[in-house]
N, C-alpha and C positions, 0 to 999 in steps of 0.2 A: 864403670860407666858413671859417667858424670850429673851430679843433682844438684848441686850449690854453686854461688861463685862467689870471689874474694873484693868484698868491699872494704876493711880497710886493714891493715896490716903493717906489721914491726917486724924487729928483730925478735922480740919476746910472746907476740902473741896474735893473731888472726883474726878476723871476724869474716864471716861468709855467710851469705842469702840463699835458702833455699829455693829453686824455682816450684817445686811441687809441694802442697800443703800434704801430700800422703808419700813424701820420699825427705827422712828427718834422719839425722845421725842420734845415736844415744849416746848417753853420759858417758864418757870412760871411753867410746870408742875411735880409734884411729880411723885419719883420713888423709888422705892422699892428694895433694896440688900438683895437677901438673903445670909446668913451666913451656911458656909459648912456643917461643925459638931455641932455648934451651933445651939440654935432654935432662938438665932439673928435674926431679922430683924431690917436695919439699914432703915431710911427714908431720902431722897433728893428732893432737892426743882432744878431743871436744872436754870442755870444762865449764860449761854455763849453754843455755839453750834459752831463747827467749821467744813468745810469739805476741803476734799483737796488729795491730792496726796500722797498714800500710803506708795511711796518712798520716802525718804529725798531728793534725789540727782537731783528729777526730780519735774517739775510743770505741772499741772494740764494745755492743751492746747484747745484754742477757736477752734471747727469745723466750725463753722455756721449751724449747724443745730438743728435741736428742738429735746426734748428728746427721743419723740419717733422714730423720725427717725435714733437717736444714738442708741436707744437699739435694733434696726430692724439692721443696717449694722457695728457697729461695740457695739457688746454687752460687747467683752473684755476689753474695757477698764474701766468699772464696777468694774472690779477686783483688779485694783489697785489705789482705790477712798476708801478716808477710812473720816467715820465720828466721832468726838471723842466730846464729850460733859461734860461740867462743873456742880457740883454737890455743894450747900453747905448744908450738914447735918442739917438736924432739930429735929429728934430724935429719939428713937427704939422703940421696942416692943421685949420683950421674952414671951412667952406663953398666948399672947394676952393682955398683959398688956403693955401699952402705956407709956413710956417715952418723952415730947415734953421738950426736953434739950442737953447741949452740950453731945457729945459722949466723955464717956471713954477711947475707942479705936478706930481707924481706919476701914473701909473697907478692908477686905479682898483682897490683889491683887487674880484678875482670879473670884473673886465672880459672880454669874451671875446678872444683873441687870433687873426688868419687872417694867411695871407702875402700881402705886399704885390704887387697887381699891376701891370701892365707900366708904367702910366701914373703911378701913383704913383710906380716906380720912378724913371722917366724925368725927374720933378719932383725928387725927393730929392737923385738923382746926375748930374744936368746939369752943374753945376759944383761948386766942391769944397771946399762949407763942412760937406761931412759932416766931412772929415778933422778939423776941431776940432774935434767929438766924440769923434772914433776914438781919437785923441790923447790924449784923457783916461780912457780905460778903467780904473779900478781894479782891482788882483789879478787880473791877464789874467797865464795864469803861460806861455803861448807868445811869440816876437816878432811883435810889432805889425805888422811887415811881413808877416808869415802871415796875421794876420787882416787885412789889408785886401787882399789878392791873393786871397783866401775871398770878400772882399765883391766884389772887381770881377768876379769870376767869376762871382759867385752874380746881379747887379746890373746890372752894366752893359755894353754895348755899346763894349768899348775898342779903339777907331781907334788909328789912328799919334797924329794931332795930338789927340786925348782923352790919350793916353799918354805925350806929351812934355807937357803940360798938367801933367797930375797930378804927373811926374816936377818939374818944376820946384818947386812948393808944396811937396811930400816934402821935397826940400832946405831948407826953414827949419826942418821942424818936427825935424830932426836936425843943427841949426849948421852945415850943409854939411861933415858929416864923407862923405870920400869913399867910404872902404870902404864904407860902409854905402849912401851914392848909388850904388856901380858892382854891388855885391851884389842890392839893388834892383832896379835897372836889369836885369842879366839875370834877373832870377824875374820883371820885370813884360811882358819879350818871351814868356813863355811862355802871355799870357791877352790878348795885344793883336795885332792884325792889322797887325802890322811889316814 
């Protein structure tokens, strides 16, 4: 079911508006564009989330109060809170046939956007040609190994031998510098069934 839609969009990366302030994608999580007249489906990996003030002109002001007591006295200002979140593509599917690579074309501006379910998941991150997408994230201002430890969480079912898997491939896409394989390596024990 669909919660966002695509305002503006590349080859390399996505951005989508939430319509509901309480239906928000997390970090790391896959989402799913469908395609109008196409039977497209585009696949995204969320890598930045922002909220804020619907207006340009105006800023989002502190009440002091907790949120429910905001949606109890003044619920309208709901209305002009807008949340937009960052996509980098990791690759389609037309007629159920799975492509995990760069896209051709862009996201459709106005597409609607839902989160990917279990099955799609399951096709995307089976093996691990998402990571040359991950790998190329432009203006990701966290480390990379955050957002993919976001995505195996959010995504995948990580075994031992899924986890030494992965951990192997990891080490190219960083020259086999160690620190950063042994640093890894203990954050990636804390989402895998070791």
């Amino acid at each position: 079911m669909a919660f966002a839609e695509i305002i503006s969009s590349s080859l390399v990366s996505f951005t989508a508006q939430c319509w509901d302030w309480e239906r928000v994608p997390q970090f790391g999580q896959c989402v799913v564009v469908d395609g109008f007249a196409s039977k497209t489906k585009i696949y995204g990996v969320v890598y930045q989330i922002n909220t804020g003030s619907a207006d340009g002109q105006r800023e989002a002001q502190a009440f002091g109060k907790t949120y429910a007591e905001l949606r109890q006295q003044q619920p309208q200002i709901f209305h002009f809170l807008k949340i937009t979140f960052y996509c980098t593509p990791i690759g389609y599917s037309t007629d159920n046939v799975y492509s995990v690579e760069a896209l051709t074309f862009p996201a459709m501006i106005h597409a609607f956007v839902g989160f990917a379910n279990s099955d799609q998941k399951e096709k995307l991150f089976s093996d691990f040609a998402f990571l040359d997408q991950l790998f190329t994230v432009q203006n990701l201002t966290i480390p990379i190994e955050d957002l993919l430890l976001a995505v195996l969480k959010s995504n995948c079912n990580v075994t031992a031998e899924y986890a030494l898997r992965l951990l192997e491939r990891y080490t190219s896409f960083v020259d086999n510098d160690y620190i950063k394989i042994r640093n890894f390596s203990k954050k990636l024990q804390t989402v895998s069934k070791l």
